[in-house]
N, C-alpha and C positions, 0 to 999 in steps of 0.2 A: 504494500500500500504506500504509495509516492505520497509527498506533503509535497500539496497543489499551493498555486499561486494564492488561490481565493483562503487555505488552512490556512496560511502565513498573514494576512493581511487580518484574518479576523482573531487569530493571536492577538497581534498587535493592540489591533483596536479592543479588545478584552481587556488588556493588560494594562489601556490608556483609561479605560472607565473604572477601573479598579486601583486606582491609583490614590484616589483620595479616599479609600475606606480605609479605617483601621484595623479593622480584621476582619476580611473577608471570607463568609462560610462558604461552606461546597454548594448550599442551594441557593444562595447571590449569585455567585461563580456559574453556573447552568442557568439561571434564571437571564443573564448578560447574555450570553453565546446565544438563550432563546432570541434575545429580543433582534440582534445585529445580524443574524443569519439569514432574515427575512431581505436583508440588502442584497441585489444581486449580486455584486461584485464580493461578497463575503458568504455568499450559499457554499455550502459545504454539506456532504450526504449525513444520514443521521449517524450512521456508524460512526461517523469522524468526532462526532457531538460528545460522547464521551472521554473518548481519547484524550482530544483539548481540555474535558474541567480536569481530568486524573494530573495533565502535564502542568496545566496554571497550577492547582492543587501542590505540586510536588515543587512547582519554581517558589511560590511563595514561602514554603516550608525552612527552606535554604536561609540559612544565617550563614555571619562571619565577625566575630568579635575584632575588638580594634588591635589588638597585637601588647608590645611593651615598648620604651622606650626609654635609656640612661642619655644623658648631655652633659656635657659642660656647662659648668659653674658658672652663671651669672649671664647668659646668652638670654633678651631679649627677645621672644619670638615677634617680628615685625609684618606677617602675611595676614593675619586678623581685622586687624587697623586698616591695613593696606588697599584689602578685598572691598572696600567702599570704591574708591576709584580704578578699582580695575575692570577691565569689561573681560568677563568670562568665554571669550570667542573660542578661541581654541579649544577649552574645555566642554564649552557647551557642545559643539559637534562630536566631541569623542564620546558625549556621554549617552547621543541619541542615537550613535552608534552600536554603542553597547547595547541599547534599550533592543534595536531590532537584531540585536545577534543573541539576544533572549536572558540577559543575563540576569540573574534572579534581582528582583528590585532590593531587598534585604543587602544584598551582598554590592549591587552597587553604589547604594548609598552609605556603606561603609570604604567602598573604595575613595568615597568622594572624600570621607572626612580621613582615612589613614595619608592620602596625596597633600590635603590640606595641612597635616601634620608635617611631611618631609619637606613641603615648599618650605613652613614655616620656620623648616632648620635650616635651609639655604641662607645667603645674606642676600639682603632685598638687594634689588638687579641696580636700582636708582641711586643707590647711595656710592660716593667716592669712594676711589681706594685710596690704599692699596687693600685690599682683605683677600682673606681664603679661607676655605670652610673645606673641612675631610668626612666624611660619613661612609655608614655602612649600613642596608640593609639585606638583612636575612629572612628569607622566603624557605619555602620548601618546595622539594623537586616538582618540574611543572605544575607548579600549582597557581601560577598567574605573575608572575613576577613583571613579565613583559607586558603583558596590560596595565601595571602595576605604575613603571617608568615611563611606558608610553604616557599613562594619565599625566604624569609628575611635569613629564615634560611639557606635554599642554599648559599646565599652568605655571610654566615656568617662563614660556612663550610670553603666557598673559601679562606677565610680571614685569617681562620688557629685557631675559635674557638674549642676547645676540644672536651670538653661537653655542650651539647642543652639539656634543660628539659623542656617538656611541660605540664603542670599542666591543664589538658582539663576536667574543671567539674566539680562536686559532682554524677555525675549520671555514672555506669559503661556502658550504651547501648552510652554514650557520647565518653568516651574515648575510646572504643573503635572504634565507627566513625572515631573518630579521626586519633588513630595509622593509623586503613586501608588509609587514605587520605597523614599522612606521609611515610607511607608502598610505596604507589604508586608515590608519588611526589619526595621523597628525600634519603628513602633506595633503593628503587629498586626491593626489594624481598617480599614476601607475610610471615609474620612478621608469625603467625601462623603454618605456612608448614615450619618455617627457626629451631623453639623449635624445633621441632620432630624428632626425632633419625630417620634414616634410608631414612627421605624424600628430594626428591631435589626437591625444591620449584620453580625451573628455572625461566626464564626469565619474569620482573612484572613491568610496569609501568615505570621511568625510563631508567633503564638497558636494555629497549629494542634500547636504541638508546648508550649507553656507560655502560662497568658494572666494569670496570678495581679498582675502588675505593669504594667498596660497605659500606657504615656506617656501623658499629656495634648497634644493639639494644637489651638493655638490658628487654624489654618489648614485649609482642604482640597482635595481632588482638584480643586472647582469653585470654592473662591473666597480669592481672598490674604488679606494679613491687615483685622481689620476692628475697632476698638477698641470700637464696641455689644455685635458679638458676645463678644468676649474678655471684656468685662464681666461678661457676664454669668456665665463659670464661675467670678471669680473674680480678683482682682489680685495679689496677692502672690507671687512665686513660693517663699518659704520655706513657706507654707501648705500648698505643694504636697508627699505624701510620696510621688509620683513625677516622673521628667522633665521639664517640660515642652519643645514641640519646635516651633518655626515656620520653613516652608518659606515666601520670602516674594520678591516680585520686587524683581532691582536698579532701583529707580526712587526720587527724591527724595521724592515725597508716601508712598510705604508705609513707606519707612524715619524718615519724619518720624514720622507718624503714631505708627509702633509704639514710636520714643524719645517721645512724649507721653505715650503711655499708659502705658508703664513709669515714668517720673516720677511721674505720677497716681497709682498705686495702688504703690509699693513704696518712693517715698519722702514722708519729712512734714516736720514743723515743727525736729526734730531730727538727722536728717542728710540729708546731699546726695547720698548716695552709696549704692547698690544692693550689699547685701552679700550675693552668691550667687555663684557660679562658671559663670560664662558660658563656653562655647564659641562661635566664630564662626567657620563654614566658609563663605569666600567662592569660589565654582564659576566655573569663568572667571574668575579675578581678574585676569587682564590687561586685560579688558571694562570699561571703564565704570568703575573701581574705581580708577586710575589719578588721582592729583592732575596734571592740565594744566593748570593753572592756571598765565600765564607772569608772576603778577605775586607775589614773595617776599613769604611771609607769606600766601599768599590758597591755600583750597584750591577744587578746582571742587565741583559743589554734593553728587554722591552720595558721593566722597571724604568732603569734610566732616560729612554723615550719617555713615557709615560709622565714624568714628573717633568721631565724639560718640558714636554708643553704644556701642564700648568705654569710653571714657571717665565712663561713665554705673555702668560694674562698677569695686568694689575688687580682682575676681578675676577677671579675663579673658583668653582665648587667640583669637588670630587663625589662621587659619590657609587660607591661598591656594592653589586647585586650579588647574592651567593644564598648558597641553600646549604655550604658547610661551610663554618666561618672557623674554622682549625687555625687554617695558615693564616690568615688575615691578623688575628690574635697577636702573631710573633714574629708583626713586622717593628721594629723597634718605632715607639713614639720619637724618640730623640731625630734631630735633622743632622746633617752635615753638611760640609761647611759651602762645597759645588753645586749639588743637587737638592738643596735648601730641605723642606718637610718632606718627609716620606710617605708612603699610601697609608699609615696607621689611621683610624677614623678613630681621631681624638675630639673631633667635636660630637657626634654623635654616633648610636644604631639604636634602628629599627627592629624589631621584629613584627612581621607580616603572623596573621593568622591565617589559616585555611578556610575556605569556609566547609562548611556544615558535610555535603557532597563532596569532598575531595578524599581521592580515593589515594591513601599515601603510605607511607610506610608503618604507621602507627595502627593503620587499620589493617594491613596487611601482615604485620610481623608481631605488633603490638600485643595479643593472645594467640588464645584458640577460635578467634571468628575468623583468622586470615586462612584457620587449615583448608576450606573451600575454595582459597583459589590458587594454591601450592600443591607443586608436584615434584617426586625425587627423580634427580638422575643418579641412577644408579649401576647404567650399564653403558657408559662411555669408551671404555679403557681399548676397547678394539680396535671400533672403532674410530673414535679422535678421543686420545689421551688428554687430558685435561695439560699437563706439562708437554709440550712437545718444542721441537726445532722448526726451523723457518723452513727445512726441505720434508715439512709432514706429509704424507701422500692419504691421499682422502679418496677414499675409492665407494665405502660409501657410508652411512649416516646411521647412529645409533636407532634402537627402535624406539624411545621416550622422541625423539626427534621427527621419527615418522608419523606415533602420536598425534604430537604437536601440530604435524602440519593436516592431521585430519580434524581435529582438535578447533583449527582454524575453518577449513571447509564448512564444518559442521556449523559452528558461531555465527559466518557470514550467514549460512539456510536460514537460521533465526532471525536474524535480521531483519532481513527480506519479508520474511512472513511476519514482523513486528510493525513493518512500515518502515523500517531504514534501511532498504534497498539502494536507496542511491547515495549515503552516505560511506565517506571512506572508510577502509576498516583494513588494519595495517596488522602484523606480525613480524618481532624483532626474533633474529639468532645474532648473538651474542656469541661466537663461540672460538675466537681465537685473535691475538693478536698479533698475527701477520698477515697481510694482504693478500700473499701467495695463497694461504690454506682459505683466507674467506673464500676467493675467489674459486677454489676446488669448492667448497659449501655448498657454494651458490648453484657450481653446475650439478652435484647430486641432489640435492632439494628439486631442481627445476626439472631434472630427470626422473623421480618421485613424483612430484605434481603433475609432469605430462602424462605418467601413466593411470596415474588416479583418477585426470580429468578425462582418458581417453574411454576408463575402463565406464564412468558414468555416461557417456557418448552410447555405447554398445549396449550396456544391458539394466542404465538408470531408467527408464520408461516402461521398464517390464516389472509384471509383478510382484511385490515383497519376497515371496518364498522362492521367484526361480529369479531374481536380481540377486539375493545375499550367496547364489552360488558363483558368485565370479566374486575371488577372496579379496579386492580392494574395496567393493561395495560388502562385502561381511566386514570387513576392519574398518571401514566408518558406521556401520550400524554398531561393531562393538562399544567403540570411543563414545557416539552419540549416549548408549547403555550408561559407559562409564563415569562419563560428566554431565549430563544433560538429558536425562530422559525422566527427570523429576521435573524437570520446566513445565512449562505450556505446552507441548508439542509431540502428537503424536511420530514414529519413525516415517508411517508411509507420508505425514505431511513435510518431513526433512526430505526423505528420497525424491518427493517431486521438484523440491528446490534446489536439490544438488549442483545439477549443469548451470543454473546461471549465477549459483555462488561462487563455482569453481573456477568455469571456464574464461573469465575476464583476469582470473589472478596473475602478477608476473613475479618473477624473485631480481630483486637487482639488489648490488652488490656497492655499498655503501662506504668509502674510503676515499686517501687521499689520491689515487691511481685510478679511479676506476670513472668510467661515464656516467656512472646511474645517477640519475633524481628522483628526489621523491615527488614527483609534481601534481603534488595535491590540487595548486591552482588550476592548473588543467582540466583538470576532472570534477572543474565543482559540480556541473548539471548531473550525473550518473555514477561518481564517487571514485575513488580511485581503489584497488584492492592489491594489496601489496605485500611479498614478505622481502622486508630487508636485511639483509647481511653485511655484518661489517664488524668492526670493532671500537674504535677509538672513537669515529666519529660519532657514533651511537651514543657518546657516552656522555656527552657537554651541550646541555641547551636546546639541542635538536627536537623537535617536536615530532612525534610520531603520530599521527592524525587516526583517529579513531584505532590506540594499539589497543587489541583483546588478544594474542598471546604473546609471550615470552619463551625465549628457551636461552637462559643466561649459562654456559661454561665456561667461568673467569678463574683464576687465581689468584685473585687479590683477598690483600686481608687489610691495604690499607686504608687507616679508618676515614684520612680527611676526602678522598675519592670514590670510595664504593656505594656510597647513596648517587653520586652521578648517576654511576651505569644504570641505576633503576629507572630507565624510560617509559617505566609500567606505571608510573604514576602518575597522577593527571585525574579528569575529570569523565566521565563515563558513562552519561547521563540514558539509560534504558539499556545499558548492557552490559551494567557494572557484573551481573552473576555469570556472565559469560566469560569474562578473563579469569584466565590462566597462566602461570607463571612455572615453566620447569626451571631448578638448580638443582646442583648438590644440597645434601642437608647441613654440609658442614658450611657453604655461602648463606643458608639461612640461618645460621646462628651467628655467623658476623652481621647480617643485618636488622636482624632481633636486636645484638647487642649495640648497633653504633645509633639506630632509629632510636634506641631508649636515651642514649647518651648523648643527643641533640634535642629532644626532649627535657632531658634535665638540666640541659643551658638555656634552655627558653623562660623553663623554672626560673632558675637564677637571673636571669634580666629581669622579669616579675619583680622579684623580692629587690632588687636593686632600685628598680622604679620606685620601688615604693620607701625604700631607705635614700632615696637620693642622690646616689650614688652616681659614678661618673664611668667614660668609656674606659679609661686605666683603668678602674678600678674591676670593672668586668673583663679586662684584656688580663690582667693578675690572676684572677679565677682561672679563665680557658687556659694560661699559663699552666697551671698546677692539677687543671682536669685528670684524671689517671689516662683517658683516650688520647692523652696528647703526648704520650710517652714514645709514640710510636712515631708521632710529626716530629718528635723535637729528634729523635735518632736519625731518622731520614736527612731531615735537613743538616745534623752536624755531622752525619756519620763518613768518615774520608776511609782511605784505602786499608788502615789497622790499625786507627786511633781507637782508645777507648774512651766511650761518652756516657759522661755522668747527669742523670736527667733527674731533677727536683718534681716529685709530683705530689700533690695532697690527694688528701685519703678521706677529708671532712665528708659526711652524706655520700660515700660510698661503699660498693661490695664488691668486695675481691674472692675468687677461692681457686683452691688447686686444682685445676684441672688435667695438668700434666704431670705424673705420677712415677715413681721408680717402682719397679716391679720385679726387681732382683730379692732372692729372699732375707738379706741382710740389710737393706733398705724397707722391706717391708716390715719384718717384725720390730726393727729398731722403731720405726714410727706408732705400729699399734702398741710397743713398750710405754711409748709417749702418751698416748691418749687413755690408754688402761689406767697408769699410774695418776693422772690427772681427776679422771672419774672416780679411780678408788680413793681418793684425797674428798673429792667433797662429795662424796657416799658418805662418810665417814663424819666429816663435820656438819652436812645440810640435810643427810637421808635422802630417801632412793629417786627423789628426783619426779617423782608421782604423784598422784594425780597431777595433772594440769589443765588450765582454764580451758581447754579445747577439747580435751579426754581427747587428745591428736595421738598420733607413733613417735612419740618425742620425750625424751625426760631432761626433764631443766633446774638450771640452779641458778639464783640471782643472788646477787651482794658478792663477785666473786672477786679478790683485789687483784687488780690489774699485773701487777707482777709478775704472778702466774700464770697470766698469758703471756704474756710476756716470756718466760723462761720456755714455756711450751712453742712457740713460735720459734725460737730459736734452736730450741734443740732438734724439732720436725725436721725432718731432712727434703727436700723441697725440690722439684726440680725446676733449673733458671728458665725453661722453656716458658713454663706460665711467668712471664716476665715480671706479671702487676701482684706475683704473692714471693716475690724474692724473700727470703726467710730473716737477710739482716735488714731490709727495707721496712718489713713490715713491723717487724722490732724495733726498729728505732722508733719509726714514728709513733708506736702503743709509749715506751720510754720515756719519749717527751711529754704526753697527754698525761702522764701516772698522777700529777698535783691537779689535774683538771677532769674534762670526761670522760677519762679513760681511766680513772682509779679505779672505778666498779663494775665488773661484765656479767652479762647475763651467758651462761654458757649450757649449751643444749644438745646432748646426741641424737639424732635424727635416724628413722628409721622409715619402712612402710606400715601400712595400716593392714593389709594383707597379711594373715595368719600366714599364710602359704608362702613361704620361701626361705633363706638361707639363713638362719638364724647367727648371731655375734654372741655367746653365750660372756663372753669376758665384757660385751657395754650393755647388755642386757636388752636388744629390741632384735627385729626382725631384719635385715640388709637391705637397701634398696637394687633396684638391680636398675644397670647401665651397661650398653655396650662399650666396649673399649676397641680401638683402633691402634697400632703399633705406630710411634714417633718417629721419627728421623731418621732414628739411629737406636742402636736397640739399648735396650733397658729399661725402656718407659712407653707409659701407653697414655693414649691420649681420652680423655671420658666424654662419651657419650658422640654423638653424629653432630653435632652439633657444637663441641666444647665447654661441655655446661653440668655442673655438680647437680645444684640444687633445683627442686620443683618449686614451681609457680607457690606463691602465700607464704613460703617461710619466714620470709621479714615479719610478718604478723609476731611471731615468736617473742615475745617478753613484753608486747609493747598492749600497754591499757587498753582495757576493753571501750571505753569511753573514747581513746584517742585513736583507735582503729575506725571507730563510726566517723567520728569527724572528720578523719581521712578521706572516709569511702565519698559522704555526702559531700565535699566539698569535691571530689574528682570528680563523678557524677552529675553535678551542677553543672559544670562544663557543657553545651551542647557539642563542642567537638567530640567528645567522646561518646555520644550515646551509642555508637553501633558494638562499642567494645560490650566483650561478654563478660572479662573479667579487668580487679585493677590491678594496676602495676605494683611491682613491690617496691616501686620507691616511695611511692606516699606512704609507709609503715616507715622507713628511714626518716622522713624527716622528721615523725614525732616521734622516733625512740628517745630515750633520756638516758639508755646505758648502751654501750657497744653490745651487739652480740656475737660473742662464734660457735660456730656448729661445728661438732664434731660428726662426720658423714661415713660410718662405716658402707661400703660398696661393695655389693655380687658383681665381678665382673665379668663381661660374656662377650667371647667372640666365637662365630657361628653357634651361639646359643650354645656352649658351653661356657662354664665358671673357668676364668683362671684357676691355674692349679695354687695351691697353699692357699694361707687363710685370707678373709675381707683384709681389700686394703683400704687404708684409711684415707680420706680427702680432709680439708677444712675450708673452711668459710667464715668470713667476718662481713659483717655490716655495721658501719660505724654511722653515729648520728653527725647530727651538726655539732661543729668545736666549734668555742673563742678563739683557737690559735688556728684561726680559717684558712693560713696562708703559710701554717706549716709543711714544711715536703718532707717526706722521704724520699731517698735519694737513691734512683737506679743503676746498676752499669748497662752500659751496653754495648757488647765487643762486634766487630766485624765477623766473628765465628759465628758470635748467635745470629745476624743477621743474616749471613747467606745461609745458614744450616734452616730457621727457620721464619725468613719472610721471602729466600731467594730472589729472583733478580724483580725488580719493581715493575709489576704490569698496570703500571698506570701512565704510561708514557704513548706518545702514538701510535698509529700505525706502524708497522715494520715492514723494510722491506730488506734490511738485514739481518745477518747470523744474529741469534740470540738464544740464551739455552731451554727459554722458559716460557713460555705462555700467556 
């Protein structure tokens, strides 16, 4: 079922009469549709009459809270004041924009006042210089960021700034996304048709509602910037009595280039200095924009770009778009003495909230409601090794991959039969980074999908019982079974839709070598269907237009990059239960764990907002994050230096994951923890009943020391880098006159009668699989990396201050879809450390290691006064190559590399 001209229009006008109610019910909502349908130009059949109250219905429903925000000391906001005499041109068209591109009214009238907020941290455009203003905001992965700046920039437009530069990338399929998204939001004209001699590019986005002030852009759809052409309309930007705007890639020679040309033609004999009011939105500013330079005083080269041409404006604002602000954190605030301030956003950050609908990693990883759209790869290793070399030979495609791509067939059928038929509907693989091997992918996927699409050609038209006898049409009837035959839809109404979900599909191959586009503009009338291959480029900014599956095989474990690659995230509006996501299980427990851990810095801006706190002072914080242990080694780490990294432990949980498994390692350890338990058996009794009648026995009031001596004596292995045995000792040490003189301490077991009993800690074992490390001796626990079950933080902390936890997380409308909560809200209100003692069944092919439970630990520590004390980690170039090997977070390859 197509959305006709005449559904879109009575949208609209729906959604224009329903604008001044305060809360509009369901039979208002069809009571409207009745009255305007009777327009011709707005007839629409009755079947459609429903669809439209369910979709108004589900758009209003949609919120987006305002975010958080720390500044600087004593900053004046002047955009308040200001907004009396400015005339809202530019914003007014991007917002009517928005309005027909459906965008929930809730949610864009919080876009309107978060933009009113960041203009307000710019410095008004009117005032002399010399000034500069640094910022940062953090969004989360596609989740609007770019509507976000394009807004910002409208009213910055309004404001009377100059020049707006948008720095979108290192990838050229990026910026140019980009341009077209500014083409449409805030020039008006199709940037592309505007170069070309002889073409009128008429009426584009915008300008269809006002065109009387068109920006000037020196860039477009098809080509960066280019100082000939710029030439020629013209150099000066005061000459200009509108905008001017360049969307342009993070690369060293364009950003050269375009500080030449601005030298050339805006300064002369008389000053040195560019007097207009520069904006400068850097997109990804974590990317490439980062000074790594490890030698004081030197910056690396697009860095140093980058700051010369603020340096180049008396009037200039920086301002940093990123969805992981790791690196950003630990660019030094301090300037020197050449390239004057550096990118650190000492005047402020932002944080963006999601709205309500955004389908992201908290909804995905955050419990168990993400298990419906997760699936394991489990049988790669044949064929394509997760580790491989750049000469891998790909002959052909694991079966989770074949799956996947029926997985996708299937999804598109629904569609169609949903009424989104001609909308795009994309499928990322992920699964190598070398260009060589995507490009093998590309051709067996494509050699898969011709035979799928051929086999629905021959025998999709025949009936249910003699079509499933030809095995590609039985292997999407199974997949259908396995994902999707709890939906709406019978099989024989999928079989009928087959051929024309399949047959339009192409696979192109997404990198910095390769032809393909994804050219969704193309295809707006009939949608585009698409499965992309690639790597790198996949991974920064790229918008995947309607993605319903994933099949992610990465080896990455670093933290401030692994939410990029997740291109699964986004918005999903009628076919959110159709996406699917394949990884390893161990890639979903780094992304469990790093989604929680940017989570709990958003936290932390909250609680600063509201202490009043400044961007140092939250740069200190992500400083001493424990996630940042693994940025700060990256960036110091040289060819066999050892690096010692300061990180606090306040409001977090650590535990051993990585375990020695020799038997003089292991009983030494359950030596440790027996003797411990037999100590306050002795003085507190058996540790039983407790307030949960859970599989747990617990002792409070226990003095810190003792953990302490227990911590040190544990023999530890350095792989779990964040439970190093003298790191975590030291910092209990220092806390022993504060809150860490008194622990709650707890052996943990299961609740199941049934299984391996500790008869020396007295409960039942939990059971985990174990997987073999590195290097032998030790095993690594569970698929994922992970001791403990969901709720144990609950463990010691008041029954009274657990509800107020749950209620106030709950309160949240971001979180209503979660099933359960996280265990840091129990962290923040403990008032005594705790550690768990974790006797382990461990199982590999479903048998127990031989000899007895070995033992794990885990602490959760509360909030300290000494918030900015570290422990202090090593970190040698053994451990890094043994376990993070070679960094796959860097581009494409088209070189020797050992690792994937």
């Amino acid at each position: 079922m197509l959305e006709t001209a005449e559904y879109r229009l009575l949208r609209n006008a729906i959604k224009a009469a329903l604008a001044q109610e305060t809360r509009p019910t369901p039979e208002l909502i069809r009571e409207r549709i009745g009255e305007y349908r009777v327009i011709p130009s707005l007839a629409v059949p009755d079947e459609d009459v429903e669809r439209l109250a369910r979709e108004i219905e589900s758009q209003l429903d949609i919120q987006m809270t305002l975010g958080s925000v720390v500044q600087e000391e004593g900053f004046v906001e002047w955009y308040p004041a200001a907004k009396v005499g400015i005339e809202p041109y530019y914003w007014d068209r991007y917002r009517q924009l928005m309005e027909e591109k459906n965008f929930p009214p809730k949610v864009l009238a919080t876009l309107d006042q978060v933009t009113d907020t960041i203009t307000g941290l710019l410095q008004n455009p009117t005032l002399e210089g010399p000034w500069d203003r640094r910022g940062m905001v953090v969004g989360h992965v596609q989740s609007g960021k770019t509507a976000n700046y394009t807004g910002l920039i409208c009213k910055a437009a309004d404001a009377g700034y100059k020049l707006i530069v948008v720095i979108a990338g290192i990838h050229n399929n990026l910026r140019n996304q980009t341009q077209q998204r500014i083409d449409e939001g805030f020039i008006g004209k199709d940037s592309a048709a505007l170069h070309n001699p002889g073409v009128n590019p008429g009426p584009y986005g915008v300008s269809r509602f006002a065109n009387k002030h068109t920006p000037y852009t020196l860039t477009s759809a098809t080509s960066d910037f280019n100082s000939q052409l710029a030439t020629t309309v013209g150099g000066s930007f005061t000459s200009f009595n509108v905008p001017v705007v360049l969307v342009i890639k993070k690369n060293v020679s364009t950003l050269r280039n375009l500080t030449n040309w601005i030298k050339a033609h805006n300064l002369g004999w008389t000053k040195d200095i560019v007097d207009a009011p520069m904006l400068l939105i850097d997109d990804e500013a974590d990317n490439a924009s980062i000074n790594t330079s490890r030698n004081p005083g030197e910056a690396s080269r697009i860095n140093a770009q980058i700051r010369g041409l603020m340096n180049l404006f008396s009037r200039a604002c920086y301002v940093g778009y990123t969805a992981t602000p790791f690196a950003n954190i630990f660019i030094s605030p301090e300037a020197d003495e050449e390239l004057k301030a550096n990118l650190f956003p000492k005047h402020f950050i932002v944080t963006l909230d999601a709205p309500t609908n955004y389908f992201g990693a908290e909804r995905i990883f955050g419990d168990e409601s993400g298990e419906e759209f997760l699936r394991p790869i489990t049988d790669n290793e044949d064929a394509l090794p997760l580790i491989h070399k750049i000469d891998q030979s790909v002959d052909d495609i694991p079966g989770s991959l074949k799956a996947a791509v029926r997985a996708f067939v299937i999804a598109r059928a629904i569609r169609i039969l949903r009424g989104q038929g001609a909308s795009h509907t994309s499928m990322l693989v992920n699964a190598s980074r070398f260009t060589g091997v995507q490009s093998q992918i590309r051709d067996v996927i494509h050699d898969y999908l011709d035979k799928v699409v051929r086999a629905i050609r021959h025998d999709g038209a025949k009936p249910e019982a003699e079509a499933i006898r030809n095995q590609h049409l039985n292997d999407l009837r199974e997949t259908w079974q396995a994902e999707y035959s709890h939906l709406d839809f019978e099989w024989g109404e999928i079989q009928a839709q087959l051929l024309e979900a399949a047959a339009p599909m192409t696979v192109v191959e997404v990198n910095s070598r390769s032809a393909g586009k994804l050219a969704y503009d193309a295809h707006k009338e009939t949608g585009l269907q698409v499965i992309a291959v690639g790597g790198f480029s996949l991974s920064r900014g790229l918008t995947l237009e309607g993605l319903t599956i994933s099949y992610f095989l990465r080896n990455s474990t670093m933290y401030d990059t692994l939410l990029q690659m997740g291109r699964w995230f986004g918005y999903r509006p009628g076919y959110e239960d159709l996406c699917r996501i394949w990884m390893t299980p161990e890639a979903q427990g780094w992304f469990e764990h790093i989604s929680e851990s940017i989570e709990e810095l958003r936290a932390e801006l909250r609680t600063m907002q509201e202490a009043g706190l400044t961007p140092e002072d939250f740069g200190l914080r992500v400083k001493t994050h424990p996630d940042t242990l693994i940025v700060t080694a990256r960036n110091k780490m040289g060819t066999s230096q050892e690096v010692e990294v300061a990180v606090g432990l306040s409001k977090s949980f650590v535990e051993t994951y990585a375990l020695w498994r020799t038997e003089a390692d292991v009983l030494h350890n359950r030596k440790a923890a027996i003797d411990l338990v037999g100590e306050l058996v002795a003085e507190k009794g058996d540790g039983r009943p407790n307030v949960d009648q859970g599989p747990y026995r617990l002792w409070s009031g226990v003095r810190g020391d003792r953990i302490e001596a227990f911590i040190r004596t544990f023999r530890n292995h350095d792989n779990a880098l964040q439970t190093q045995s003298k790191a975590v000792a030291d910092f209990i040490h220092a806390g022993l006159s504060g809150e860490l003189q008194l622990w709650d301490v707890a052996v943990v077991g299961k609740a199941n009668a049934k299984g391996r009993p500790d008869d020396d800690l007295g409960i039942i074992c939990q059971e985990r699989t174990a997987k073999d490390g590195k290097k032998s001796g030790y095993v690594l626990v569970g698929e994922k990396n992970r001791v403990s079950s969901r709720g144990v933080e609950k463990i010691g902390v008041a029954i009274a201050d657990r509800a107020a936890a749950e209620e106030a997380f709950w309160s949240d409308p971001n979180n209503a879809d979660r099933k359960s909560e996280p265990d840091r809200i129990y962290r923040a209100k403990r008032t005594r450390p705790l550690l768990l003692i974790q006797p382990l069944d461990l199982k590999q092919d479903d048998k127990s290691l031989s000899g007895p439970p070995i033992i794990a630990w885990s602490i959760s520590f509360p909030p300290t006064t000494f918030e900015y004390r570290t422990a202090t980690y090593v970190v040698n170039s053994t451990w890094w190559n043994d376990y993070m090997g070679d960094d796959d977070n860097g581009g494409d390859e088209d070189v020797v590399n050992n690792a994937a």
